[in-house]
DRENDO-134695 format. One record per atom (N, C-alpha, C): residue number from 1; residue in one letter; atom name; x, z, y. Coordinates in steps of 0.1 Angstrom, whole numbers, plus 5000, padded with zeros to 4 digits. Each point is the difference from the previous one (the first is absolute). Layout:
! residues N
resi  resn  name  xx  zz  yy
NUM  A  CA  X  Z  Y
...
***
This chain:
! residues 252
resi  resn  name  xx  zz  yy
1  X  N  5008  5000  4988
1  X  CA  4992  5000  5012
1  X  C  5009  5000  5012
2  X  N  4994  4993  5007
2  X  CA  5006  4997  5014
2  X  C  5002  5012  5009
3  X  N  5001  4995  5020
3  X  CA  4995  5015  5003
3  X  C  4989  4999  5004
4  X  N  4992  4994  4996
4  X  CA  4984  5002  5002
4  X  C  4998  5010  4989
5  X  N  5001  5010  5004
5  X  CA  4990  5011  4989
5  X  C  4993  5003  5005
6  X  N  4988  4997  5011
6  X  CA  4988  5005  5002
6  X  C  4990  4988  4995
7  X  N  5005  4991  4995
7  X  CA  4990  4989  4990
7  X  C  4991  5007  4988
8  X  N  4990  4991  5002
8  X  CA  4994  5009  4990
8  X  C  5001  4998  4990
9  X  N  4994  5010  4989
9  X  CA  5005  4997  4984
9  X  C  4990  4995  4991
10  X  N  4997  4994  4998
10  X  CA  4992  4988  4991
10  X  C  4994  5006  4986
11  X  N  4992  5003  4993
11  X  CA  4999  5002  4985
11  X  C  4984  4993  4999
12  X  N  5005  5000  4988
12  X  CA  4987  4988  4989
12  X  C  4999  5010  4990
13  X  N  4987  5003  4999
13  X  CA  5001  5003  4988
13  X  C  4984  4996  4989
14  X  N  5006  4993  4991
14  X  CA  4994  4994  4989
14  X  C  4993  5009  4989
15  X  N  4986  5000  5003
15  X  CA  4996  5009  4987
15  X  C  4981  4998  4995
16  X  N  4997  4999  4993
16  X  CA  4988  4993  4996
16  X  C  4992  5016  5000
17  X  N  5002  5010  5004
17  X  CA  4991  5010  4999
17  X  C  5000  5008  5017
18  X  N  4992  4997  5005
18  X  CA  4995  5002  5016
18  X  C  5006  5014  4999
19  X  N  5000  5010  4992
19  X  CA  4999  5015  5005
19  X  C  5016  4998  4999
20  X  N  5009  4997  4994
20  X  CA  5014  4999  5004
20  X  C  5003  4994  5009
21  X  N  4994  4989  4999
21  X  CA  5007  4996  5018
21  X  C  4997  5008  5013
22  X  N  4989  5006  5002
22  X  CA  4996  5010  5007
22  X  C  5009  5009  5000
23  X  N  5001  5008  4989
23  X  CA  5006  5012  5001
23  X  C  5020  4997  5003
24  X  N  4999  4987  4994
24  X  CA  5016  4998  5004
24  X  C  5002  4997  5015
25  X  N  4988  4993  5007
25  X  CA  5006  5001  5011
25  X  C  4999  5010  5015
26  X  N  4991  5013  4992
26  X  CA  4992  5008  5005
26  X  C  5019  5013  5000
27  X  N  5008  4995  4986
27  X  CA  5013  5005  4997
27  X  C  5011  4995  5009
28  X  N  4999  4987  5003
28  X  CA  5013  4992  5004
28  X  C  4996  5004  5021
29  X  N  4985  4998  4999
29  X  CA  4999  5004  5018
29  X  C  5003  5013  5002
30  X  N  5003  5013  4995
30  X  CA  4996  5016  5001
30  X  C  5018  5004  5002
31  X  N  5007  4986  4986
31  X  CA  5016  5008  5007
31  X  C  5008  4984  5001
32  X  N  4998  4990  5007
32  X  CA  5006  4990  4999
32  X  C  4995  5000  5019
33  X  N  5007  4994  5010
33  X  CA  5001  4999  5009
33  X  C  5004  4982  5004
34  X  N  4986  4999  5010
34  X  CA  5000  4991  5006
34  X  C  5001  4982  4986
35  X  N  4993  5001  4995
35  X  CA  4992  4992  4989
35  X  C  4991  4995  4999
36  X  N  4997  4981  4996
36  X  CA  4989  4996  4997
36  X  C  4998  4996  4984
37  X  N  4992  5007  4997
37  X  CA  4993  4996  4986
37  X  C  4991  4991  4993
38  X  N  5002  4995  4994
38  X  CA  4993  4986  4992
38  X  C  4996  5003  4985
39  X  N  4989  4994  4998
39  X  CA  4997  5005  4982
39  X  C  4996  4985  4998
40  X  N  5000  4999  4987
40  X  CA  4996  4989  4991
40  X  C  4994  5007  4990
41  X  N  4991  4994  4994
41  X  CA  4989  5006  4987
41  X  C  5007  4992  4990
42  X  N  5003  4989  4998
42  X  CA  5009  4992  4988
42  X  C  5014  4994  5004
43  X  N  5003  4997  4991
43  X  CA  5014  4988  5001
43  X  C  4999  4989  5009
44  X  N  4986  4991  5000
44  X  CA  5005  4989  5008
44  X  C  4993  5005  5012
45  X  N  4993  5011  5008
45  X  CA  5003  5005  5011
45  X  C  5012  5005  5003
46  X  N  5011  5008  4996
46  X  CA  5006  5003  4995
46  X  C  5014  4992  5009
47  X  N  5000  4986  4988
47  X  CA  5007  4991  5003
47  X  C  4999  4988  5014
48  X  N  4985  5004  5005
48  X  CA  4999  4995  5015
48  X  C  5003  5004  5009
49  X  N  5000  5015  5001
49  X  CA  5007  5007  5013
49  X  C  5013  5006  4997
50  X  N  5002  4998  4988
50  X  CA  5016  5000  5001
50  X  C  5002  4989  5004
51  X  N  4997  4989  5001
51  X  CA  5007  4987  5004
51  X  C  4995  4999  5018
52  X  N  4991  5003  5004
52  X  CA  4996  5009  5015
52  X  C  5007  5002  5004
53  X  N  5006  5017  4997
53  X  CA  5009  5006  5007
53  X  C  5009  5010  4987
54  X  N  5011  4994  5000
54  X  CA  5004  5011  4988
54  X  C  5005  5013  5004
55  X  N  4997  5011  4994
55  X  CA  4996  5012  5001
55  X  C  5015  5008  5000
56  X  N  5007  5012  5004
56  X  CA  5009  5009  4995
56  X  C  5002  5003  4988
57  X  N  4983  5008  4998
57  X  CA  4997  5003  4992
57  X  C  4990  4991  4989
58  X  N  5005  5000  4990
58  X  CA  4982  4998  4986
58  X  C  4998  5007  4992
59  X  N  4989  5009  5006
59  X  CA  4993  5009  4984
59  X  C  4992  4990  4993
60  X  N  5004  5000  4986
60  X  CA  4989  4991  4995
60  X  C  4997  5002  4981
61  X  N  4988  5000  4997
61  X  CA  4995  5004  4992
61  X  C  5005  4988  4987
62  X  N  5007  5000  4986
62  X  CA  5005  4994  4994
62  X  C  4986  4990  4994
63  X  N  4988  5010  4999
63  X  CA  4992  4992  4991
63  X  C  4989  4996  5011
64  X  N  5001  4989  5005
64  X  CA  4997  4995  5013
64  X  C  4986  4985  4993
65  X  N  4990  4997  5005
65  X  CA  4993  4990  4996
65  X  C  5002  4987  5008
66  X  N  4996  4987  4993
66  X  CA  5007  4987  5004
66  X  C  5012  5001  5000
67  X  N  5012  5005  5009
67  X  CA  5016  4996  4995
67  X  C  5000  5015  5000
68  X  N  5009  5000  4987
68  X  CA  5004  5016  4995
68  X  C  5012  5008  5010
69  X  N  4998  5009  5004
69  X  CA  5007  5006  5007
69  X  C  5018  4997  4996
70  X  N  5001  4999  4987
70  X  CA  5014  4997  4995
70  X  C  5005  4991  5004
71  X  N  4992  4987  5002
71  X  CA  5000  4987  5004
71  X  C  5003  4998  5017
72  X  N  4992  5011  5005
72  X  CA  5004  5000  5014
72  X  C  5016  5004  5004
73  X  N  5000  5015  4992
73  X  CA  5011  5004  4999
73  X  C  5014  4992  4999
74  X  N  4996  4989  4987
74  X  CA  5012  4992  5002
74  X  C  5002  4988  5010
75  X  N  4989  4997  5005
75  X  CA  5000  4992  5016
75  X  C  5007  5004  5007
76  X  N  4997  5013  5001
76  X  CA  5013  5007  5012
76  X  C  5010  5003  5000
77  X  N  5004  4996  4983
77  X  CA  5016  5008  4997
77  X  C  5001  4985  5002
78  X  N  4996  4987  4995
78  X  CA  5006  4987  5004
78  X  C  5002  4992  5012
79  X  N  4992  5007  5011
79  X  CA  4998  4992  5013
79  X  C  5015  5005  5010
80  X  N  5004  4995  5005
80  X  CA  5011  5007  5011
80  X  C  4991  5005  5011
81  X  N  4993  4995  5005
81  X  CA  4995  5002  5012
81  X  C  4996  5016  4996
82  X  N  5000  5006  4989
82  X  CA  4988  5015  4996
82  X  C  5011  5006  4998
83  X  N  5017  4996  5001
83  X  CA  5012  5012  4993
83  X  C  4996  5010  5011
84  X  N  4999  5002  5013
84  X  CA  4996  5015  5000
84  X  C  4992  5009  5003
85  X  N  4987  4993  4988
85  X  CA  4988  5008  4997
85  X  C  5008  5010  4984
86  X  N  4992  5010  5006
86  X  CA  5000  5010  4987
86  X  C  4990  5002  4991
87  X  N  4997  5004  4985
87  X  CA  4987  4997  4998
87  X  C  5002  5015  4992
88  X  N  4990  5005  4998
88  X  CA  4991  5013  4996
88  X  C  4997  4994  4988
89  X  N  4995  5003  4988
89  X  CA  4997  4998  4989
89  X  C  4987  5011  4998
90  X  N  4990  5001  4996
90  X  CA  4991  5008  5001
90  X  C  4995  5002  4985
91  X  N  5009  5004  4995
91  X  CA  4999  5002  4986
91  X  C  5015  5008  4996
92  X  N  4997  5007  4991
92  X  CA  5011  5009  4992
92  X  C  5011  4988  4994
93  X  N  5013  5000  4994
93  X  CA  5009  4985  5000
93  X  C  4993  5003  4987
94  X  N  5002  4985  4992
94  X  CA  5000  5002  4988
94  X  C  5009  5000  4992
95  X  N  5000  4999  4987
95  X  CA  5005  5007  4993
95  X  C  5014  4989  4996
96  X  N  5001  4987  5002
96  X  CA  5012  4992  5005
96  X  C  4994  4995  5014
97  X  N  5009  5008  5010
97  X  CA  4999  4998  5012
97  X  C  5004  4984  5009
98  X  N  4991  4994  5005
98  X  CA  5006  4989  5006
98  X  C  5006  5002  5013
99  X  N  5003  4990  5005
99  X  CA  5010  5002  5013
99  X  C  5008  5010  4998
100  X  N  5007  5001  4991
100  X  CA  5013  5014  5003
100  X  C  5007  4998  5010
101  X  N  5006  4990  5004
101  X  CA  5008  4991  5011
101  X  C  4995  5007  5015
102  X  N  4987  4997  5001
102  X  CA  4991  5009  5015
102  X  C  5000  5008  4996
103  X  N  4998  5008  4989
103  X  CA  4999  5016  4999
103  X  C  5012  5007  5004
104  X  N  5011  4996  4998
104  X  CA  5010  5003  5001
104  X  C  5004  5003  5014
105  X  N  4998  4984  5007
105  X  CA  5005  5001  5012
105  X  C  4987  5009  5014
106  X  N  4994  5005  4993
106  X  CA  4983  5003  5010
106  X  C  4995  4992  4999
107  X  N  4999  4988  5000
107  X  CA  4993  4989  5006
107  X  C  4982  5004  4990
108  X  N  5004  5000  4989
108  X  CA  4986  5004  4991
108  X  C  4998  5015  4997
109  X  N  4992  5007  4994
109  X  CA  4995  5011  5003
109  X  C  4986  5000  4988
110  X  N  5003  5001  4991
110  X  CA  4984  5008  4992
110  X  C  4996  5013  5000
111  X  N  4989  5001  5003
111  X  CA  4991  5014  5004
111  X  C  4987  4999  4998
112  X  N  5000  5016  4995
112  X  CA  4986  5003  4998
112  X  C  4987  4997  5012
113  X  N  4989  4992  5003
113  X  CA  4994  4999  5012
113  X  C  4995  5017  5001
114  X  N  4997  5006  4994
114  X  CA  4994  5011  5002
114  X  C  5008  5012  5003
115  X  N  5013  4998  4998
115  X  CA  5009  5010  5005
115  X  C  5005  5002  5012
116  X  N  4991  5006  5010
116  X  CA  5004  4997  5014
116  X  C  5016  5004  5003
117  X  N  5003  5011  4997
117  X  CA  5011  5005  5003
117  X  C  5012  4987  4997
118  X  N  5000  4995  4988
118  X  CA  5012  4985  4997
118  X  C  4997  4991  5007
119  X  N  4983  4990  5005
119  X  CA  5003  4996  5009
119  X  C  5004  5002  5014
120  X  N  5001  5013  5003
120  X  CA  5006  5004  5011
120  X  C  5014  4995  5001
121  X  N  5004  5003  4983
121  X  CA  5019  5000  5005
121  X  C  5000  4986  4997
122  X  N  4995  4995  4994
122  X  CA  4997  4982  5000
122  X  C  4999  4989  5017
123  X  N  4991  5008  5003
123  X  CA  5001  4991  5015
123  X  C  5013  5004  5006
124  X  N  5007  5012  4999
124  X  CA  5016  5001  5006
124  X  C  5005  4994  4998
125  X  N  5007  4998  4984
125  X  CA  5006  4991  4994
125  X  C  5000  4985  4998
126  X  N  4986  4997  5007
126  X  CA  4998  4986  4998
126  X  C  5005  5002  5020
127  X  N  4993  5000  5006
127  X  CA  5002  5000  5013
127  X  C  5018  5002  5002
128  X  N  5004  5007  4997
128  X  CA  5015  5005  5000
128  X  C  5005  4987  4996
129  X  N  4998  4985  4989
129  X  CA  5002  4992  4994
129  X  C  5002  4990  5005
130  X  N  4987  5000  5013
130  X  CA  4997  4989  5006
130  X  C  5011  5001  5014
131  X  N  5000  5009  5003
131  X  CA  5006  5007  5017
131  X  C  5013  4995  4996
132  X  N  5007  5001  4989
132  X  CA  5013  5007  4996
132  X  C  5003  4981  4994
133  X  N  4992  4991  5001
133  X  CA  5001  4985  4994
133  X  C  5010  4992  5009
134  X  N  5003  5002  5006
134  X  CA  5009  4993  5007
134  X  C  5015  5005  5009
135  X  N  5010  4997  5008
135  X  CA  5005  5003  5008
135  X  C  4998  5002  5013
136  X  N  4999  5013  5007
136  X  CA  5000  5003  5013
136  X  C  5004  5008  5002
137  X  N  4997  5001  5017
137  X  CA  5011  5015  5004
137  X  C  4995  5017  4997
138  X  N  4984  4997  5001
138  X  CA  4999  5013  4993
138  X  C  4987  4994  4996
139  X  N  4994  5012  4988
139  X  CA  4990  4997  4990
139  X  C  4987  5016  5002
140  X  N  4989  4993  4996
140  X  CA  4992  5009  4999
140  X  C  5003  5009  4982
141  X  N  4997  5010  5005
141  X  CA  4997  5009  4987
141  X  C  4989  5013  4997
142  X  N  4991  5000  4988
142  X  CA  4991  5005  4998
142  X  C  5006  5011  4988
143  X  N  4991  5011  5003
143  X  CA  5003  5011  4992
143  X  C  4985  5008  4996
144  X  N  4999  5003  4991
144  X  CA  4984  5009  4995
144  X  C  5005  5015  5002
145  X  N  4990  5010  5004
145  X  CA  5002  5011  5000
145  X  C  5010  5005  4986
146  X  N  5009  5010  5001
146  X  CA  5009  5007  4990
146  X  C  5015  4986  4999
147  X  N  4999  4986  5004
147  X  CA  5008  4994  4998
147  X  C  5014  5008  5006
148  X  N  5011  4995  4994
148  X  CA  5011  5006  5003
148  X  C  5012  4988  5011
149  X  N  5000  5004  5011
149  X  CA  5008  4988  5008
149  X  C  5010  5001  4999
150  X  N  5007  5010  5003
150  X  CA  5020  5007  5003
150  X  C  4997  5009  4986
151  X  N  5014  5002  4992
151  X  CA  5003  5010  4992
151  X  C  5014  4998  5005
152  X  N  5003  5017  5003
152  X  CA  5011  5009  5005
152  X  C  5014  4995  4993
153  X  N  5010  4992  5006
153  X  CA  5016  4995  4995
153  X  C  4995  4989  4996
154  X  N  4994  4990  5003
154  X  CA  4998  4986  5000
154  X  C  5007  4998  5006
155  X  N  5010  4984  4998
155  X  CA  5002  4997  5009
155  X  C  4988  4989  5009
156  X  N  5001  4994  5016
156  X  CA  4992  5006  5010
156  X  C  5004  4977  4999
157  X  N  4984  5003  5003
157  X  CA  5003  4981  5001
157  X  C  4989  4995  5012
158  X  N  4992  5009  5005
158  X  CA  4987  4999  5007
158  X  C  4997  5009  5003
159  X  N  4998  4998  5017
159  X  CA  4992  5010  5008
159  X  C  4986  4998  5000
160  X  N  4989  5008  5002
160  X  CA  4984  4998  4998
160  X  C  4995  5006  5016
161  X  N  4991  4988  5004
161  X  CA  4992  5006  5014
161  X  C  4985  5001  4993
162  X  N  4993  5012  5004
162  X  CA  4988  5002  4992
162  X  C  4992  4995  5008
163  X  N  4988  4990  4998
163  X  CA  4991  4988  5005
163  X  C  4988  5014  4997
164  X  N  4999  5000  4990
164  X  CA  4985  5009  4993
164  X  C  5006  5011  4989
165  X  N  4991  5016  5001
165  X  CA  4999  5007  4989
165  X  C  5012  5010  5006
166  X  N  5006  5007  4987
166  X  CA  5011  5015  5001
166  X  C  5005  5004  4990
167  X  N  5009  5001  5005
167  X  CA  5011  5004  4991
167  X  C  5006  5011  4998
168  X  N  5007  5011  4989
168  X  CA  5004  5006  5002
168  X  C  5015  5003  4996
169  X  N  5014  5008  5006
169  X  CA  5008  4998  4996
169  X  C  5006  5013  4995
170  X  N  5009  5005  4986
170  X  CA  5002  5015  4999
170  X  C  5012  4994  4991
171  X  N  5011  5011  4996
171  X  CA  5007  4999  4994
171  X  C  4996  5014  4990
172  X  N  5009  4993  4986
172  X  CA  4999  5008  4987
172  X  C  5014  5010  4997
173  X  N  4994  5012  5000
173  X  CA  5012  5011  4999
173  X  C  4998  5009  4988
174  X  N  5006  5001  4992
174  X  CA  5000  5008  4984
174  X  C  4985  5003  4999
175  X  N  4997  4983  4997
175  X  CA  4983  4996  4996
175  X  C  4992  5003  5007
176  X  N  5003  5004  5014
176  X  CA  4990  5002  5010
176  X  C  4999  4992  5008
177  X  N  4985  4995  5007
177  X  CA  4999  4990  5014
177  X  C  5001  5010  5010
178  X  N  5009  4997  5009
178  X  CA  5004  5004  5016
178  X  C  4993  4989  5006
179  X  N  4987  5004  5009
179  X  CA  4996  4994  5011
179  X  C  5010  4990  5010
180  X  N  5003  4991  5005
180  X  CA  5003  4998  5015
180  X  C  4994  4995  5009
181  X  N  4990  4992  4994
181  X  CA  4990  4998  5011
181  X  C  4992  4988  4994
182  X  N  4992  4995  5013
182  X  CA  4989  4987  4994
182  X  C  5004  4991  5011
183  X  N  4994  4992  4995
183  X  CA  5004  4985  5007
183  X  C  4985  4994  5003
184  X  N  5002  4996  5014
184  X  CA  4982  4998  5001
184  X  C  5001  4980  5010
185  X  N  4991  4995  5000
185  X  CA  5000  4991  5006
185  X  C  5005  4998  5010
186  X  N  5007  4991  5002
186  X  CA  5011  4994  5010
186  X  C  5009  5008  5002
187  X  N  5006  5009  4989
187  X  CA  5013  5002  4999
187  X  C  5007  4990  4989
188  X  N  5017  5001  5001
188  X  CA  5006  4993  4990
188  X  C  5001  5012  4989
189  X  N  5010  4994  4988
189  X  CA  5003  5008  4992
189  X  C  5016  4990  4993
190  X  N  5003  5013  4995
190  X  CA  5012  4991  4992
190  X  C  5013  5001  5010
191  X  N  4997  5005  5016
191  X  CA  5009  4994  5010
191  X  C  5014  5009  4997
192  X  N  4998  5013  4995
192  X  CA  5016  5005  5003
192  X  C  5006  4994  4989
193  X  N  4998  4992  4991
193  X  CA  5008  4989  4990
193  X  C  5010  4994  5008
194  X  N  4992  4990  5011
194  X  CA  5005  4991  5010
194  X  C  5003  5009  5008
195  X  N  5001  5009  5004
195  X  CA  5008  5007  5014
195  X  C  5012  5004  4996
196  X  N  5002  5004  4985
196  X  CA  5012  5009  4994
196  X  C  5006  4992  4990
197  X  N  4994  4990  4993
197  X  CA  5005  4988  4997
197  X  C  5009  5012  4985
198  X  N  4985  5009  4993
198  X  CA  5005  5006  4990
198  X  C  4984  4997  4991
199  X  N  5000  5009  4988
199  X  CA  4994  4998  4991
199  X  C  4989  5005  5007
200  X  N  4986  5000  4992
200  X  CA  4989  5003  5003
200  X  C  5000  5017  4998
201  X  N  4993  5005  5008
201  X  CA  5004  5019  5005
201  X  C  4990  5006  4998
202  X  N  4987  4992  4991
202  X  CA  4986  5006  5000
202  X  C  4993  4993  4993
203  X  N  4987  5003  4989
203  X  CA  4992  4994  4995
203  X  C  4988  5004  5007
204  X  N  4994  4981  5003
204  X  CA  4989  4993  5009
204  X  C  4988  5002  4989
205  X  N  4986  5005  5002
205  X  CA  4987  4994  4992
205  X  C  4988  5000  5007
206  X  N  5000  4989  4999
206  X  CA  4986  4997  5005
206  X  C  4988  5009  4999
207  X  N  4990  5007  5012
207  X  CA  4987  5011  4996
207  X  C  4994  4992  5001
208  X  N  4996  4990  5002
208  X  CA  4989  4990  5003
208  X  C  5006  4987  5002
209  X  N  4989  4991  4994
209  X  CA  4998  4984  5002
209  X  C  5013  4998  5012
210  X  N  5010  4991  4994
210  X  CA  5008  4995  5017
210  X  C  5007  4985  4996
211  X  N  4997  4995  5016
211  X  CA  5008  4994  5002
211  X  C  5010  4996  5007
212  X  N  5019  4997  4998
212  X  CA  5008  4999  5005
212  X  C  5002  4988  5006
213  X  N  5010  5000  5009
213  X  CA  5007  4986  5001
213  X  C  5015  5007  4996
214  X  N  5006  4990  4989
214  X  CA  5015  5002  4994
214  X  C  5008  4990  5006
215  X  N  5010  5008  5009
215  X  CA  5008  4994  5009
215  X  C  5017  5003  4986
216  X  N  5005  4986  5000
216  X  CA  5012  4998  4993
216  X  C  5014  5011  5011
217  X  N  5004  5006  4998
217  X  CA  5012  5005  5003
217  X  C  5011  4991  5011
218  X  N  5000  4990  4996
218  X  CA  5011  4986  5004
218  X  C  4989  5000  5011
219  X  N  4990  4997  5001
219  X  CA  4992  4993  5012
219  X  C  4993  5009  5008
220  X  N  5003  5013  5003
220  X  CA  4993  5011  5004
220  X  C  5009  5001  5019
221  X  N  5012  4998  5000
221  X  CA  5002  5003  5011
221  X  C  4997  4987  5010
222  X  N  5001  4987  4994
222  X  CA  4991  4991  5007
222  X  C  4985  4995  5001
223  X  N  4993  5007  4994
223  X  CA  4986  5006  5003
223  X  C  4998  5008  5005
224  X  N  5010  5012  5001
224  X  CA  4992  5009  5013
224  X  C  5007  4993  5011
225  X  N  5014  4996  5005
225  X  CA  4995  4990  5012
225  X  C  4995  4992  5003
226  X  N  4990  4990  4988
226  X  CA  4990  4989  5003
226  X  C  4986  5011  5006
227  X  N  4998  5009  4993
227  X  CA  4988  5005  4998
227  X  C  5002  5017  5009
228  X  N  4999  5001  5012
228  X  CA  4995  5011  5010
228  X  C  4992  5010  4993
229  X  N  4991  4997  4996
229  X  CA  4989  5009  4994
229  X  C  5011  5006  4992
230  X  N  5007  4990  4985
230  X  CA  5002  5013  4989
230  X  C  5010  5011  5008
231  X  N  5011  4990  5007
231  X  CA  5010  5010  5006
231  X  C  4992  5017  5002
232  X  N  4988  4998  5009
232  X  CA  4996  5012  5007
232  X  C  4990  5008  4989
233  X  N  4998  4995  4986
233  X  CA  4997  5006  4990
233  X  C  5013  5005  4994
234  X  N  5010  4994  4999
234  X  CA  5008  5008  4994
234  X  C  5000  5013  5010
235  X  N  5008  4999  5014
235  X  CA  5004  5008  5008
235  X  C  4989  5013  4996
236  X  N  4987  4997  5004
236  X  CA  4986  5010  4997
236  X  C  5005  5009  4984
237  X  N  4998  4994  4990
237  X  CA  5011  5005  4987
237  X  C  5006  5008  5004
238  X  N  5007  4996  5001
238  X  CA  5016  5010  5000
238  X  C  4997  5014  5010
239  X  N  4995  4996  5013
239  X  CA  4997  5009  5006
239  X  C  4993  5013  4990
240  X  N  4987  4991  4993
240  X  CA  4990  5009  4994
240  X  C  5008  5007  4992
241  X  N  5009  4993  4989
241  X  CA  5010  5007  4990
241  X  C  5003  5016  5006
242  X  N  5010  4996  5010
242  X  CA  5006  5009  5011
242  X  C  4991  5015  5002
243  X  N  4984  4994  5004
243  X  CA  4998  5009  5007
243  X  C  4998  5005  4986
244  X  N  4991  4996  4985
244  X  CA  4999  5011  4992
244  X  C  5012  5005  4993
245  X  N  5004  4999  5002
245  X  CA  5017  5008  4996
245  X  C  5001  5011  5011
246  X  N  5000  4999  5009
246  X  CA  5001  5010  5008
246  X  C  4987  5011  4999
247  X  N  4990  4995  4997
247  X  CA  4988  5007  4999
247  X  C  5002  5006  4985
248  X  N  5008  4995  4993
248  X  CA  5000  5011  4986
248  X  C  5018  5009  5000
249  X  N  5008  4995  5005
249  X  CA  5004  5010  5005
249  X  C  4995  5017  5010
250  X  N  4990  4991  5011
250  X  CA  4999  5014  5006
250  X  C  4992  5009  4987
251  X  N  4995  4997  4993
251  X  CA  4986  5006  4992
251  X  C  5007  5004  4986
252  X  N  5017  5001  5003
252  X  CA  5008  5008  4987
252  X  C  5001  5013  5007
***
C-alpha cells in the first residue's frame, strides 16, 4: 500500500445464507474502520463484482450455487489484477488442505464462519496481507485485542504511530508484569528503538482493536521531515513518556 492509507477498504463477501452475510458485515463494520461492503448470494454474482471492483478482502462460502465458491476462489488465485485481494475461506480446511502456498503466505485463511473471535484475527491477518503487498515507505498495520506488537530484546525494525485503539507496554521480571504505561491514539510506539538505536526495552499489546501505521526504521528520519504533523507527535511522546516517569518517581 501506497501513502494513501485513508483509502478505503473494499470486502466482498460471498455466501448463499442471508443471516451470514448480515452478521459478517454487522462483524467487519463494529471493528474494521472506514469500509465498504459488498455481498453476493452465489458464484456468478460473486464473480461480477469481483470483476466490478476487486475487493481487499473475500469472505466466501466454498459451497456456493451456479459457480462453486472453489471455482471462484481459483479465479482469483489465477487473475493478476486480484494478487492483492485476500480471501477468508468460511469453512473449517479440510482434511487435504488446498492452497497451502496462500495459506502459508496469509494470503488464504480457513475459518469457522461462526467463530467470531478467528474471524476477528482473520480480518488482521488478511488486511495485514493486503497493506504489507507491496513496497513503500510506510505501511498500515492491524492488530486484535491481546495481539502482541513489541516483545522485550527484539531486535527494533519499525516504529508505530497509533491511527486507532491502545496499547499497552510492561516489562517481565522473575514472571511478573511491571506496568509502564499505555499508549493511546496519536501517540508513537516502538520510538526509543530509534532514538537509542538498541534492542527493544519493553513488551507492546494491544487492549483493543488498533490500527497502526509501520514506519520502516531506514525511512523514519525523512518522514518526520516530509511530515510536520508526525515530528510533533513524536515530540508530544516523549514529552508524555517524561512526564509519567517523573509522575511514578514522585509516588515512590
Amino acid at each position: 500500500m501506497t501513502e494513501n492509507i485513508d483509502q478505503r477498504r473494499l470486502f466482498l463477501i460471498a455466501s448463499g445464507a442471508i443471516e451470514t452475510r448480515k452478521r459478517l458485515t454487522e462483524l467487519i463494520e463494529a471493528h474494521i474502520s472506514n469500509t465498504t461492503i459488498f455481498s453476493a448470494q452465489d458464484g456468478s454474482e460473486a464473480l461480477m463484482k469481483l470483476e466490478n471492483a476487486p475487493p481487499h478482502v473475500l469472505l466466501i462460502d466454498p459451497q456456493l450455487n451456479k459457480t462453486s465458491g472453489w471455482q471462484v476462489i481459483s479465479h482469483v488465485l489465477g487473475e493478476r489484477k486480484y494478487k492483492e485481494t485476500a480471501i477468508i475461506i468460511l469453512s473449517p480446511a479440510p482434511e487435504y488442505e488446498k492452497y497451502i502456498d496462500e495459506v502459508v503466505v496469509g494470503r488464504a485463511q480457513y475459518i469457522d464462519p461462526n467463530n467470531d473471535s478467528a474471524l476477528l484475527k482473520a480480518f488482521v491477518k488478511a488486511l495485514n496481507f493486503v497493506t504489507h503487498g507491496e513496497v513503500a515507505e510506510f505501511y498500515l498495520r492491524f492488530l486484535a485485542q491481546g495481539d502482541v506488537l513489541i516483545r522485550e530484546g527484539d531486535t527494533a525494525h519499525y516504529v508505530y504511530l497509533v491511527r486507532r485503539g491502545a496499547l499497552r507496554a510492561f516489562i517481565q521480571r522473575n514472571d511478573v508484569e511491571v506496568d509502564i504505561g499505555t499508549i493511546q491514539e496519536g501517540e508513537f510506539v516502538g520510538e526509543m528503538a530509534y532514538i537509542n538505536n538498541e534492542p527493544r526495552s519493553a513488551n507492546v499489546v494491544a487492549t483493543s482493536d488498533c490500527e497502526l501505521i509501520e514506519i520502516p526504521m531506514n525511512h523514519l528520519d525523512q518522514l518526520l521531515f516530509q511530515k510536520p504533523s508526525w515530528s510533533r507527535a513524536l515530540m508530544i511522546t516523549l514529552s508524555t513518556r517524561v512526564k509519567r516517569a517523573n509522575e511514578n518517581i514522585k509516588q515512590k
